[in-house]
N, CA and C of each residue as an Amber inpcrd file, in Angstrom:
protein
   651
 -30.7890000 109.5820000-103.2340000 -31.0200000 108.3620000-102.4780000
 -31.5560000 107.2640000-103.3880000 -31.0440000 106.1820000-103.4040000
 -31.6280000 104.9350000-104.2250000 -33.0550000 104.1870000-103.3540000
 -33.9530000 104.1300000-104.6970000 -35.1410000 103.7690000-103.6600000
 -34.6190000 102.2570000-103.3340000 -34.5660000 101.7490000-102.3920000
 -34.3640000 100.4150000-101.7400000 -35.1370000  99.8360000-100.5410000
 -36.1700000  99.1340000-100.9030000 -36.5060000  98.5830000 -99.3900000
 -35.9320000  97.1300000 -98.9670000 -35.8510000  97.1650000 -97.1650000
 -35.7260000  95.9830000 -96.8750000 -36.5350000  96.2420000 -96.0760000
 -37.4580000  94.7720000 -95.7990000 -38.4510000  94.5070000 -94.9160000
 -38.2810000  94.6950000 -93.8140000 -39.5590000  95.0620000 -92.7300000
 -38.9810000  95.2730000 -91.3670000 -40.3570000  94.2670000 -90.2800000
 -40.0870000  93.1830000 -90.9780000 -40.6200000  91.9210000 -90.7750000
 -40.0770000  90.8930000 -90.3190000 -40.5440000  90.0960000 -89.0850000
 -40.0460000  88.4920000 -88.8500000 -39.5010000  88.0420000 -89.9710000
 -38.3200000  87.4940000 -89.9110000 -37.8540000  86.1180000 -91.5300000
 -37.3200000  85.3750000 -90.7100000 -38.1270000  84.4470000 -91.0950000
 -37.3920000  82.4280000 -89.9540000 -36.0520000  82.7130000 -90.6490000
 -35.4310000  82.3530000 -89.2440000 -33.9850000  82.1600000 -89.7640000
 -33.3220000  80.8090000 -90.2190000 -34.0650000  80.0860000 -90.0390000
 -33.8590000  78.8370000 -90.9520000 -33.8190000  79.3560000 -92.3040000
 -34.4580000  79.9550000 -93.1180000 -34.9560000  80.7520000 -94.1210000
 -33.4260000  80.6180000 -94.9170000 -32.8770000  81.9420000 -93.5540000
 -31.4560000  82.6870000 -93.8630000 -30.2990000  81.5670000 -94.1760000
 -30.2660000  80.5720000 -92.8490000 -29.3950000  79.9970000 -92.9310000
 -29.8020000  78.7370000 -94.3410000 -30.8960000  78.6130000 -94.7150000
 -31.0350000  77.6800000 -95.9890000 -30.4610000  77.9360000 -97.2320000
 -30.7100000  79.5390000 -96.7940000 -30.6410000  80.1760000 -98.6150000
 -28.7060000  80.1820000 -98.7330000 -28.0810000  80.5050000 -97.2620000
 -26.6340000  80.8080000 -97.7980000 -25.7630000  78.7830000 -98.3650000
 -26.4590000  77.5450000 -98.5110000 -26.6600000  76.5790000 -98.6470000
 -26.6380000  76.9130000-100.3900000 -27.5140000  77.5570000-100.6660000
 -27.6780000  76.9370000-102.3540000 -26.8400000  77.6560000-103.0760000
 -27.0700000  77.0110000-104.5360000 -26.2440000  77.4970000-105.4610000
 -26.1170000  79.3680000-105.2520000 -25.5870000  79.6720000-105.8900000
 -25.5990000  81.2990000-106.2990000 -26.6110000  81.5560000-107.4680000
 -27.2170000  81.0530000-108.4660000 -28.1680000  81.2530000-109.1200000
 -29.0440000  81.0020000-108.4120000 -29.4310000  79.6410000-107.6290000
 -30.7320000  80.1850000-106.6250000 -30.6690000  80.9070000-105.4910000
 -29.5610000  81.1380000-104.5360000 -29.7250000  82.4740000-104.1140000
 -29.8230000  83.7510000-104.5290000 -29.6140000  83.8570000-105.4550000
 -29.9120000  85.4480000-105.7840000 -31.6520000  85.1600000-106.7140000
 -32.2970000  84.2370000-106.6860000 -33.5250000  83.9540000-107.3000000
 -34.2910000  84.0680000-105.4000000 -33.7990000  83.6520000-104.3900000
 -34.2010000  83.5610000-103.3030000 -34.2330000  85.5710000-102.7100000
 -33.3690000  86.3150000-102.9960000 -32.7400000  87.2390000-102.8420000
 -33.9960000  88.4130000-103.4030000 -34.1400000  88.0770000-104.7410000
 -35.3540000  88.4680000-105.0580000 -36.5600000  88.4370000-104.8320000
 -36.8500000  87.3860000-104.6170000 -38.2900000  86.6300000-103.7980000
 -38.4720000  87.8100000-103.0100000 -37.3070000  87.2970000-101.8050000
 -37.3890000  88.5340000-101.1310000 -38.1180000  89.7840000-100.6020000
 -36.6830000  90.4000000-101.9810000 -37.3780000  91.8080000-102.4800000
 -38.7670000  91.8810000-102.3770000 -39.5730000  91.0500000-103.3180000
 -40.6450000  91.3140000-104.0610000 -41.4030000  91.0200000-102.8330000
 -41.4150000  90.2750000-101.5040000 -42.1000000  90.6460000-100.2770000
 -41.9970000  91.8160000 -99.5760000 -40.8170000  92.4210000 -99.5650000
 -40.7390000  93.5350000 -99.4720000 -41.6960000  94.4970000 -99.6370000
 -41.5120000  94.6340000-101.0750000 -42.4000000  95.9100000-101.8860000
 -43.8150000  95.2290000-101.4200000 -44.0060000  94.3650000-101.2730000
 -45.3340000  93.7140000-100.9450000 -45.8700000  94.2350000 -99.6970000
 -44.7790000  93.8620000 -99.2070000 -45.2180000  93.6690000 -97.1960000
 -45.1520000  95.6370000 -97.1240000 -44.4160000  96.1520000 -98.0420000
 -44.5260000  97.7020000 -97.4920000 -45.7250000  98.4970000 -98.0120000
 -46.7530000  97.8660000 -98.8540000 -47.6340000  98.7550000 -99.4070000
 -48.4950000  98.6120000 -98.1390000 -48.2660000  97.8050000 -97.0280000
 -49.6600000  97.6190000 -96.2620000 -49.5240000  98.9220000 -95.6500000
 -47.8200000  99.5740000 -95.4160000 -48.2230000 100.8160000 -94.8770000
 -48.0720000 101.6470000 -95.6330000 -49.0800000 103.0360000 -95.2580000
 -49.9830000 103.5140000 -96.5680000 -48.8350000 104.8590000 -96.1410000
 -48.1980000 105.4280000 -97.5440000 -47.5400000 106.7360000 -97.2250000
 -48.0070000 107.3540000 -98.6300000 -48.3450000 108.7340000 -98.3470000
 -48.6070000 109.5100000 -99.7210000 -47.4440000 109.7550000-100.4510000
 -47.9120000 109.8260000-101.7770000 -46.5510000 110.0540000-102.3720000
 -45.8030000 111.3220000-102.9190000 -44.9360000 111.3300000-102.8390000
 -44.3750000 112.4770000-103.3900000 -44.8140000 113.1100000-104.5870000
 -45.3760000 114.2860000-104.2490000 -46.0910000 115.6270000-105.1720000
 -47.4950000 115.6870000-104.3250000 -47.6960000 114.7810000-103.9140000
 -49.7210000 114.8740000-103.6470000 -49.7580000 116.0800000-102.5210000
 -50.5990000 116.9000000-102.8550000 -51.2300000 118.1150000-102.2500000
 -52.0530000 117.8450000-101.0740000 -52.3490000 118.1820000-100.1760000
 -53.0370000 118.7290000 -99.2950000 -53.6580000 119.6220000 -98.3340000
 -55.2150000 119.9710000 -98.7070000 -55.2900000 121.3910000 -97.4140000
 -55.2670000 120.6710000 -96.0100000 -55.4320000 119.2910000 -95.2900000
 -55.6080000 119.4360000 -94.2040000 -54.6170000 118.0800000 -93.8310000
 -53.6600000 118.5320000 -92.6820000 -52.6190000 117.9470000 -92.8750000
 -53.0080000 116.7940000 -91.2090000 -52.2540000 115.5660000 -91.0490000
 -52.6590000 114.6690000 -90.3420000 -52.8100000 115.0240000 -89.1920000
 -53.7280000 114.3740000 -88.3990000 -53.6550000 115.1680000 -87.0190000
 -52.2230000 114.3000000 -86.1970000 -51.8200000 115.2760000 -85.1930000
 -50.5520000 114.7930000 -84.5380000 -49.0920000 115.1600000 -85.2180000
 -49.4750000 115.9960000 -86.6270000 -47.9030000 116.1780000 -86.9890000
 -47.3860000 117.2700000 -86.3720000 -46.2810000 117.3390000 -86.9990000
 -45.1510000 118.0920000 -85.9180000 -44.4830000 119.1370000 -86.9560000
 -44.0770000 120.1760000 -86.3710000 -43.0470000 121.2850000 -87.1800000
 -42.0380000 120.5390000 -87.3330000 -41.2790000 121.2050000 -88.3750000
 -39.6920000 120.6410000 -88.2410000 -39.1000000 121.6870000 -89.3280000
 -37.9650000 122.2200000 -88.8240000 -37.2870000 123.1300000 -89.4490000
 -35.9990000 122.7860000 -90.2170000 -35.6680000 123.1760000 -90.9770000
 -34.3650000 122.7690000 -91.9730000 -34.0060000 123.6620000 -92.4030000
 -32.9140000 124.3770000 -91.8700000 -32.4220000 125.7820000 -92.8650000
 -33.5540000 127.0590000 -93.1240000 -33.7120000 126.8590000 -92.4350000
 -34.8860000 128.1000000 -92.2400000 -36.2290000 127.9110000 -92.9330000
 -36.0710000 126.3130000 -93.3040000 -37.5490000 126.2110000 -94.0820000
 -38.4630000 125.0280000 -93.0830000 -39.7640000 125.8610000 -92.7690000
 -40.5680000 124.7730000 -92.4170000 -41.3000000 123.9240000 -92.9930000
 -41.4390000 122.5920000 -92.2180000 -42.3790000 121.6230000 -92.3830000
 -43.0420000 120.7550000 -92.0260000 -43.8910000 119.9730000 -92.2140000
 -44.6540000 118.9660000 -90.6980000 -44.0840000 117.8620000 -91.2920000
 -44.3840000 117.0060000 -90.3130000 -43.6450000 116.2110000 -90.6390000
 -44.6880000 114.8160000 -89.6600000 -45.5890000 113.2360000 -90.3450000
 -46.0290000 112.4680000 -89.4930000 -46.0950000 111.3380000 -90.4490000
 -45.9100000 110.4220000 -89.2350000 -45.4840000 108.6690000 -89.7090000
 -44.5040000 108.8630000 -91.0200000 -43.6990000 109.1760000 -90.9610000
 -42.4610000 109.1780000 -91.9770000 -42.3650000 109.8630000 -93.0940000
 -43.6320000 110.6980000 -93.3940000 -43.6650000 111.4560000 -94.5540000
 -43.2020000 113.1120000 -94.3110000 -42.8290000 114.0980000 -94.9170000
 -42.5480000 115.3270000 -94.7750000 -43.5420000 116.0600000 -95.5140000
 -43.9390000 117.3930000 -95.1360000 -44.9980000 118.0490000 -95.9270000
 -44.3720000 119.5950000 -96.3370000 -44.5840000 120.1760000 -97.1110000
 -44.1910000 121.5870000 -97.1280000 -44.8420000 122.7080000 -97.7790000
 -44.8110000 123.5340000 -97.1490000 -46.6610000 124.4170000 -97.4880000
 -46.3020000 125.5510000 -98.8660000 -46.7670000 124.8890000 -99.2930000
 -47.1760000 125.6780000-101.1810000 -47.6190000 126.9820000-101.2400000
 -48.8760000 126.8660000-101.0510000 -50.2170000 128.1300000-100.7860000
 -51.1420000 128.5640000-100.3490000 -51.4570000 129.0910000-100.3960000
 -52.9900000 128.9830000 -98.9290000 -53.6420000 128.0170000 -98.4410000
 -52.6660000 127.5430000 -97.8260000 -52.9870000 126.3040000 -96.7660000
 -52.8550000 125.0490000 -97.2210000 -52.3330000 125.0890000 -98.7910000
 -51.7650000 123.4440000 -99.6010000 -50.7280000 123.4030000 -98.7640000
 -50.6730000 122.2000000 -98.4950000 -49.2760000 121.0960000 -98.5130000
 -49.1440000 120.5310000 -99.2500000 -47.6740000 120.1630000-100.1680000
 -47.2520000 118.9680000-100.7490000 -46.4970000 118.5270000 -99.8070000
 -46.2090000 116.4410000-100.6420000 -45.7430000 116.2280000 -99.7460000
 -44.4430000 116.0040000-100.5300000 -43.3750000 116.0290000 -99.9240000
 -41.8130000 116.4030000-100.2280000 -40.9030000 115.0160000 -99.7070000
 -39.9300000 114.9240000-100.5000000 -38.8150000 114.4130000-100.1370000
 -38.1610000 114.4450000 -98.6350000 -38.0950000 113.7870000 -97.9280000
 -37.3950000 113.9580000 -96.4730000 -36.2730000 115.2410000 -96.7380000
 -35.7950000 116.1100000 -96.0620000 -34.7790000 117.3510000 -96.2360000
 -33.2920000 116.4020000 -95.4560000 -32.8960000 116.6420000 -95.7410000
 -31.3040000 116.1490000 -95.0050000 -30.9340000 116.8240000 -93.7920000
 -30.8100000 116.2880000 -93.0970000 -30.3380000 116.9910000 -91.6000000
 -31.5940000 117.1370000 -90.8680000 -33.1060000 116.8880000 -91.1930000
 -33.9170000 117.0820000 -90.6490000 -34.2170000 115.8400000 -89.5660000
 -34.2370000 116.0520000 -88.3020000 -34.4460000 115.7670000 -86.9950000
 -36.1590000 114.9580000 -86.4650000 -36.4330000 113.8680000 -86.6460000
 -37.2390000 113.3260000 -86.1250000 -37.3270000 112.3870000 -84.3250000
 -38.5910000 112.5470000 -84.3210000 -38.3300000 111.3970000 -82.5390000
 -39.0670000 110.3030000 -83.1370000 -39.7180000 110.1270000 -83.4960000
 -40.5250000 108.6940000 -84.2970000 -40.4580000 108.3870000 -85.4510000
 -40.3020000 106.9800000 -86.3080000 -40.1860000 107.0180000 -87.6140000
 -41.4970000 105.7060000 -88.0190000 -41.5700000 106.1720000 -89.2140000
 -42.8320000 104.9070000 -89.8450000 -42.5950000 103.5550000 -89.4030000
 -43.8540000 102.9840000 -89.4840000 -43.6790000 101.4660000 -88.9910000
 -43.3270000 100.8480000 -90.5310000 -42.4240000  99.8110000 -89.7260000
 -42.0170000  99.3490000 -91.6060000 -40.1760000  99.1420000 -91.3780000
 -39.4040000 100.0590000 -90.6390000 -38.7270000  99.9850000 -90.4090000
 -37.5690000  99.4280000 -89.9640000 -36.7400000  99.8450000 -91.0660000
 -35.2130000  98.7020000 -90.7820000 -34.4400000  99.0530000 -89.8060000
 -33.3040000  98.4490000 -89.1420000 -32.0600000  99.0580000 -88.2310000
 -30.7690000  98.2070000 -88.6460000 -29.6530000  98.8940000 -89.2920000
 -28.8270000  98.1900000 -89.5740000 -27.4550000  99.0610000 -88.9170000
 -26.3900000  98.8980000 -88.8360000 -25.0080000  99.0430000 -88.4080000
 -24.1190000  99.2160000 -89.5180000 -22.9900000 100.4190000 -89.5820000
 -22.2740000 100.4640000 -90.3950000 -20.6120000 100.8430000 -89.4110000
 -20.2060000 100.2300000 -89.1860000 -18.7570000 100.7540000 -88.6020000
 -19.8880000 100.8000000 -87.2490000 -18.8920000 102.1240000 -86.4340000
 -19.6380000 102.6490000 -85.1160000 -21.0160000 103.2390000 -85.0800000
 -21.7470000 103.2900000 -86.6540000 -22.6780000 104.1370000 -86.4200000
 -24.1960000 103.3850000 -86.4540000 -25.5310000 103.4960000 -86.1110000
 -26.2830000 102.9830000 -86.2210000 -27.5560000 103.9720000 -87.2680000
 -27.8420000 103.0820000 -88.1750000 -28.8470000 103.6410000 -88.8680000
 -30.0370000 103.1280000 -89.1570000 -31.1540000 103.5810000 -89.1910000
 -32.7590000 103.2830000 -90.1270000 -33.0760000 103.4950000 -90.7980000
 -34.1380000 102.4620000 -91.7320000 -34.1680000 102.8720000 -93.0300000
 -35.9390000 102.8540000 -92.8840000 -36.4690000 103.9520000 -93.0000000
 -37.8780000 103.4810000 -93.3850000 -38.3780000 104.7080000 -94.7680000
 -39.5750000 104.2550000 -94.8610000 -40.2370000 105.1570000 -96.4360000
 -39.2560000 105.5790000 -97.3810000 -38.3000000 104.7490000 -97.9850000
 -37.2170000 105.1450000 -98.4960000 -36.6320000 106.5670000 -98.2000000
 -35.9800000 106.4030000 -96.6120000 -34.9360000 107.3050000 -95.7970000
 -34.1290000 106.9650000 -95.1530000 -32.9100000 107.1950000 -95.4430000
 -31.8740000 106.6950000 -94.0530000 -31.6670000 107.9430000 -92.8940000
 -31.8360000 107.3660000 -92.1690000 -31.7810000 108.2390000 -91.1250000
 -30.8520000 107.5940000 -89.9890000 -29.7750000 108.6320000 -89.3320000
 -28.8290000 108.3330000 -88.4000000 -29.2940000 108.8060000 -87.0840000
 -28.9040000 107.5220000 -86.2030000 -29.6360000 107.4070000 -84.7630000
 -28.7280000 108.1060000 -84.0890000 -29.1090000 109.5620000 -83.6410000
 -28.5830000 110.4610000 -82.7550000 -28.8620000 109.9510000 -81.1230000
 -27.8760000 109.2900000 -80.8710000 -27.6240000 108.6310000 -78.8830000
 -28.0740000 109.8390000 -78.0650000 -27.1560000 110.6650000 -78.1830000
 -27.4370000 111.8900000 -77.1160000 -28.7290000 112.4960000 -76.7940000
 -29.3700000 112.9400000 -78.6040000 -30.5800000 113.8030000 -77.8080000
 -32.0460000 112.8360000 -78.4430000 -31.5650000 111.2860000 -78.7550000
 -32.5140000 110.4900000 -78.7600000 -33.4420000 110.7360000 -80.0370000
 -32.9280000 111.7310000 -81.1900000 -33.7150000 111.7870000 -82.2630000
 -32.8280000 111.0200000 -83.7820000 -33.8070000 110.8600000 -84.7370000
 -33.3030000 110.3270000 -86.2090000 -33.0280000 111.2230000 -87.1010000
 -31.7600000 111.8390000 -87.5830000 -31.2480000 112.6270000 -88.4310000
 -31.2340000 112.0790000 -90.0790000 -31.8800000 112.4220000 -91.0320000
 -32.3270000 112.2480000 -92.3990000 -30.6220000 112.4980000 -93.0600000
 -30.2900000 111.3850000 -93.3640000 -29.1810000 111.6890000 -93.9290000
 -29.1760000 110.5870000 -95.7220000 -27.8860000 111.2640000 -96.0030000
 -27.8680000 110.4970000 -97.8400000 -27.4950000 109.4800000 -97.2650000
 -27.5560000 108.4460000 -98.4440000 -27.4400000 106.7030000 -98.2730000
 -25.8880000 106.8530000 -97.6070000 -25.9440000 105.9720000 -97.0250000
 -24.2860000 105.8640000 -96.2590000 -23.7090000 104.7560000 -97.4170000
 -22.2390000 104.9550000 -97.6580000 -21.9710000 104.0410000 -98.3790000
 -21.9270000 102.2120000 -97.4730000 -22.2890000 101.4050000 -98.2060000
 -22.1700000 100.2930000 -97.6430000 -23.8300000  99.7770000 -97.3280000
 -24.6780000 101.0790000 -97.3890000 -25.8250000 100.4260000 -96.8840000
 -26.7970000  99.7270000 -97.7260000 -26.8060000  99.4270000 -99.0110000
 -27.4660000  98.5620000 -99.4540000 -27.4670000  96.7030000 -99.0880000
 -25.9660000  96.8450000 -98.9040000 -25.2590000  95.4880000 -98.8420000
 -25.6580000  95.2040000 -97.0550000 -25.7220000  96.6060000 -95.9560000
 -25.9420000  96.5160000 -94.7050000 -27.3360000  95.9460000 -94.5450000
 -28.4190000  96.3450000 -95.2770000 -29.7830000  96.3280000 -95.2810000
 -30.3210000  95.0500000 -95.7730000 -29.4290000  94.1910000 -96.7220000
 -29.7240000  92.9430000 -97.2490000 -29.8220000  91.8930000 -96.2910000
 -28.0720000  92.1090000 -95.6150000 -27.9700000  91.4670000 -93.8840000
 -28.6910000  91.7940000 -93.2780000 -29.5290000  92.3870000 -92.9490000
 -30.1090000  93.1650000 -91.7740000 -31.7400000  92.2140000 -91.9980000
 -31.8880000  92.6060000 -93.3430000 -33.2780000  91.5650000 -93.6480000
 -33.3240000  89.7630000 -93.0420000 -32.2380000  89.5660000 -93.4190000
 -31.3870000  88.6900000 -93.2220000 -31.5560000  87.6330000 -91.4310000
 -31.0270000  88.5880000 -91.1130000 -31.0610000  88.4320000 -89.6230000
 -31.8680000  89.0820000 -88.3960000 -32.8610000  89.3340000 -88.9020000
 -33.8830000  89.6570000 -87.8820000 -34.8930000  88.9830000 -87.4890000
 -34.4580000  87.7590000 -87.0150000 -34.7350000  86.9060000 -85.7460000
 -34.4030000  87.5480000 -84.5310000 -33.8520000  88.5530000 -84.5510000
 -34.0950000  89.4070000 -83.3720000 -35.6480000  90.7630000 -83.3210000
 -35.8360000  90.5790000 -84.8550000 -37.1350000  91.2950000 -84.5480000
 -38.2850000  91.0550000 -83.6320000 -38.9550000  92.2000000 -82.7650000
 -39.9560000  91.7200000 -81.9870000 -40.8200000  92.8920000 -82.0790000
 -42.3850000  92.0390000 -81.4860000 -43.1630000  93.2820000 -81.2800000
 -43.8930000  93.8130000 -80.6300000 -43.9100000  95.0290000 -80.1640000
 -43.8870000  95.2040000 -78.6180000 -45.2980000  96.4270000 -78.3310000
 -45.9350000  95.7580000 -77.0160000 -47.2250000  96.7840000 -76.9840000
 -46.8540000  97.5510000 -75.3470000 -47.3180000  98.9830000 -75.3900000
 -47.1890000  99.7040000 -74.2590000 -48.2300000  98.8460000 -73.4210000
 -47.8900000  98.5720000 -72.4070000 -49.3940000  98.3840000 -71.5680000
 -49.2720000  99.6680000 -70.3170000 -48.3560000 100.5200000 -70.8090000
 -48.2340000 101.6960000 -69.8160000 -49.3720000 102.7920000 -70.6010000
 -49.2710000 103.1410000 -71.4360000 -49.6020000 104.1970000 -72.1210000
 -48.0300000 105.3450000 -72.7330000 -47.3040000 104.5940000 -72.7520000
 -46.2880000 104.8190000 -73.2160000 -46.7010000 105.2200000 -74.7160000
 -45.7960000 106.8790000 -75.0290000 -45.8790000 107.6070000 -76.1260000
 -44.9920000 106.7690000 -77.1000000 -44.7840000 106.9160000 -78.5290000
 -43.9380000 106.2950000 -79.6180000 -42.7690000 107.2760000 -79.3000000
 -42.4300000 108.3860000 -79.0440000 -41.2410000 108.7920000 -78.4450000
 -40.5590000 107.8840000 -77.7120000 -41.4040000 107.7180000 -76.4800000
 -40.4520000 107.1990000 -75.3010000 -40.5320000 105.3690000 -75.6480000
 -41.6760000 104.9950000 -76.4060000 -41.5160000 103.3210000 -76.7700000
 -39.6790000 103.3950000 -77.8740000 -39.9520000 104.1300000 -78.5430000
 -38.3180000 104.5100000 -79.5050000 -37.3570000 104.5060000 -78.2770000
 -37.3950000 104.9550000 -77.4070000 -36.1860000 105.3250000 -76.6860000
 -35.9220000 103.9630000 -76.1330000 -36.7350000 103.5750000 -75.1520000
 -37.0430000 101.8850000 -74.4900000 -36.4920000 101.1520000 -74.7780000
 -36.9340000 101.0010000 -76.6370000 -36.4330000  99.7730000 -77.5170000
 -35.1830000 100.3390000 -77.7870000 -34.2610000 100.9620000 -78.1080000
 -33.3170000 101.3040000 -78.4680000 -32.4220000 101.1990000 -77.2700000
 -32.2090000 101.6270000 -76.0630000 -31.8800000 101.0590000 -74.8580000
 -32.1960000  99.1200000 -74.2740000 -32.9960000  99.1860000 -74.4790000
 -32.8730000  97.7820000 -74.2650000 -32.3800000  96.8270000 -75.5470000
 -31.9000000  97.3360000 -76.6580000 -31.2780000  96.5070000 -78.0040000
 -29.7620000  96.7700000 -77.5760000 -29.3300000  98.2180000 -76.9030000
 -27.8060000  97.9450000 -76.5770000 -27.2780000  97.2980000 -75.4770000
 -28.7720000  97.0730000 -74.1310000 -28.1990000  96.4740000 -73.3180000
 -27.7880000  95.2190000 -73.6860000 -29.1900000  94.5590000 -74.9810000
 -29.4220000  93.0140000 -75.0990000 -28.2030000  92.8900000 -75.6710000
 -27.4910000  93.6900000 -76.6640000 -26.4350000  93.5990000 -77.2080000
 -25.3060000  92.9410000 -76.5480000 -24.7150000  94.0330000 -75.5020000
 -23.5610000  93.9670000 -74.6170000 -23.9800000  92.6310000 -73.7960000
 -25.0600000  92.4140000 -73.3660000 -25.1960000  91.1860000 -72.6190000
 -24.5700000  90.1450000 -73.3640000 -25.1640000  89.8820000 -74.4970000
 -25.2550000  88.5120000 -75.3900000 -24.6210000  88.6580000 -76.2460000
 -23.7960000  89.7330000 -76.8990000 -22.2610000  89.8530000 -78.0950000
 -23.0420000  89.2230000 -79.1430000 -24.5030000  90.2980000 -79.6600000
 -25.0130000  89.1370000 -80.5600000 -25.5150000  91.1140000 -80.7480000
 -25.3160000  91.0880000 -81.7740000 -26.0870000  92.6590000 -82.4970000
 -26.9520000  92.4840000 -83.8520000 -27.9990000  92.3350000 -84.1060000
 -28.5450000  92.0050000 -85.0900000 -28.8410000  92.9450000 -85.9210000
 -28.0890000  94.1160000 -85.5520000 -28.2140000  95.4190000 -86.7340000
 -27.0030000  95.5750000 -87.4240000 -25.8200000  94.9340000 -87.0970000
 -24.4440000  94.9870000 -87.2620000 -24.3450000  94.2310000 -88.6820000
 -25.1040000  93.4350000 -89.0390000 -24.6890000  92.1020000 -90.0420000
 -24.4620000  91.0780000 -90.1560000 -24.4230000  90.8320000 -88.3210000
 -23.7380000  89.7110000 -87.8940000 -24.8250000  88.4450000 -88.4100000
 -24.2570000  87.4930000 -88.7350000 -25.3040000  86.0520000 -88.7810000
 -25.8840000  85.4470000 -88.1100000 -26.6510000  84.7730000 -88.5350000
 -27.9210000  84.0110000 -87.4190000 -26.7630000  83.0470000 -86.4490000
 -26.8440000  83.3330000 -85.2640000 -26.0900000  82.0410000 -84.4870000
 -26.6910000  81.4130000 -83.4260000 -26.2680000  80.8400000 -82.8950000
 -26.7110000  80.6980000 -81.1760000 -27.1030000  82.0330000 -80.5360000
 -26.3070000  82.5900000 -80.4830000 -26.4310000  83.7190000 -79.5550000
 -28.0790000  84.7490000 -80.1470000 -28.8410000  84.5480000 -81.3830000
 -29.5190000  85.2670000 -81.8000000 -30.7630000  85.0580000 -80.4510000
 -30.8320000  83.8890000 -80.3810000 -32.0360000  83.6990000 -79.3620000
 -31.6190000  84.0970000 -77.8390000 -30.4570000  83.9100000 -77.0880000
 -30.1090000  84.9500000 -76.2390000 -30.5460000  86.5230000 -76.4070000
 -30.1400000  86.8890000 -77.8300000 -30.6500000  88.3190000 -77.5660000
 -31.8120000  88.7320000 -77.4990000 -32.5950000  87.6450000 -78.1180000
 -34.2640000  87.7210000 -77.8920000 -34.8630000  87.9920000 -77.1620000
 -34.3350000  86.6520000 -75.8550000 -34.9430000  86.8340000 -74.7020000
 -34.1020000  88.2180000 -73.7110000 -33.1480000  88.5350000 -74.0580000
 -32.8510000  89.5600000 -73.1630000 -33.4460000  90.7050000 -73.5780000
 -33.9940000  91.3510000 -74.6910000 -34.1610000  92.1190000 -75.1140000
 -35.8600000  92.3340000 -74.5110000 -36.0820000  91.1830000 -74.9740000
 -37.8370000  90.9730000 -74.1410000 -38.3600000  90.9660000 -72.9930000
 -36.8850000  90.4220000 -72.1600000 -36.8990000  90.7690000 -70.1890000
 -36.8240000  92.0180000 -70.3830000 -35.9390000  92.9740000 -70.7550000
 -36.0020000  94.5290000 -70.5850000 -36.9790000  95.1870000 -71.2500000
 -37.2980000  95.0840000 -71.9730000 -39.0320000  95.6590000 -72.5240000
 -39.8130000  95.1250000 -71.0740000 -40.3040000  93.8750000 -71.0560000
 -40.8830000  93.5720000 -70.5710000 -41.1540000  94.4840000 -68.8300000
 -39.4490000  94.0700000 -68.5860000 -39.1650000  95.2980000 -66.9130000
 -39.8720000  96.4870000 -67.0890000 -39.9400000  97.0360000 -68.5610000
 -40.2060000  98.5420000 -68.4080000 -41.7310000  98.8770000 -68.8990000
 -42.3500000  97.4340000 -68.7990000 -43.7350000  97.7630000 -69.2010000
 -44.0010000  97.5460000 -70.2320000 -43.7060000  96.4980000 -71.0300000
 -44.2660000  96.3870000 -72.1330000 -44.7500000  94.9160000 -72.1320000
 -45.3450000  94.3650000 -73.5710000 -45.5920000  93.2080000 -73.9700000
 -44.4980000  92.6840000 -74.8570000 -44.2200000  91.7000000 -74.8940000
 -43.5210000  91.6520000 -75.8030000 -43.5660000  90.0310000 -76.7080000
 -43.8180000  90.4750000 -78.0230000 -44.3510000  88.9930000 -78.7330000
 -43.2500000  88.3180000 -79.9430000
C-alpha cells in the first residue's frame, strides 16, 4: 500500500474551483500545500505506530479474525498478540472486516464501488452487511482521493443527540449520502466537481441526518 493521505476536512470550494484557474506550476505548488495540511491536519489524530508494543490494549476494542489469526482491532489501528499479553501493533490484514473506522477519514468512488481511506488503509464499503473490508490500493485511487479532497464541500459534521453508537452513526451517514445522492445527482465521493448541485446535497444530506436524530453542522 502507498502511504498517501488525503484530508478528511472542510476545503472552501472556492479554494477548488480557484486552484483549477492557475497555471500548472502553481497548481501543483497549490496541490502540495495541500498535502502538507494533510500530514498536518492528520497528526491531530493520534494512531500508534507500527511495531509499538503493548500489555494493555484500548478499552472498547474488538476481536477480528483473518485466516485463522486473531486480533483487536480500535479507532483504525490493528493489534496482534506477540507474548504474554504483548501486543504489537500491525499493519491492517487484508480482508479484515471492520464496523467503524478512524476519524480522519476519506470516501471516494471508483467505477460502482465505494471506498475509504483512513490511517493509511483502503477499505471497501460492504452495502449488505454494513461493514469496511481492508483491501490493497485499488488502482485509480490516488488520482480518486486527490478529487475527493477536492470536493468535499459536501463534508459535514454530525453529533448523535440520540445516543447513537459509531456503528449505527456509520450506517445513518452512509444511507443518508445515497439518498442525498439520488435526490440531487451530485455524489461527492465519485470525483465529480464542485457545482451547483454540491449545496443541494448538503442540505439534503443534513435534513436526513437531521430526521434521524442528529445535529448536523
Amino acid at each position: 500500500m502507498k502511504k498517501y493521505f488525503a484530508p478528511g476536512v472542510l476545503i472552501a470550494a472556492t479554494v477548488a474551483v480557484a486552484a483549477l484557474m492557475l497555471p500548472v506550476d502553481t497548481q501543483a505548488q497549490v496541490g502540495e500545500s495541500r498535502r502538507a495540511e494533510a500530514r498536518a491536519s492528520h497528526r491531530t489524530v493520534q494512531h500508534p505506530r507500527i511495531g509499538h508494543q503493548v500489555r494493555t490494549l484500548p478499552q472498547g476494542n474488538r476481536t477480528i479474525r483473518v485466516n485463522r489469526q486473531s486480533y483487536r482491532y480500535y479507532n483504525g489501528s490493528f493489534y496482534r498478540p506477540l507474548r504474554d499479553g504483548v501486543y504489537v501493533v500491525v499493519r491492517a490484514p487484508i480482508g479484515a472486516r471492520v464496523r467503524t473506522l478512524s476519524p480522519g477519514y476519506v470516501s471516494f468512488g471508483i467505477g460502482p464501488r465505494h471506498y475509504f481511506y483512513a490511517n493509511f488503509t483502503y477499505y471497501l464499503w460492504d452495502r449488505d452487511r454494513t461493514e469496511y473490508i481492508v483491501v490493497e490500493e485499488p488502482a485509480g485511487a490516488e488520482a480518486a482521493l486527490v478529487t475527493a479532497s477536492e470536493t468535499t464541500s459536501g463534508e459535514i459534521f454530525v453529533y448523535p443527540n440520540q445516543g447513537q453508537s459509531d456503528e449505527q452513526r456509520d450506517r445513518d451517514r452512509y444511507e443518508c449520502y445515497v439518498w442525498a445522492s439520488g435526490q440531487t445527482g451530485y455524489d461527492p465521493g465519485a470525483g465529480e466537481p464542485v457545482n451547483g448541485k454540491a449545496s443541494d446535497y448538503r442540505r439534503a444530506i443534513s435534513a436526513c441526518l437531521e430526521g434521524r436524530g442528529y445535529t448536523v453542522k
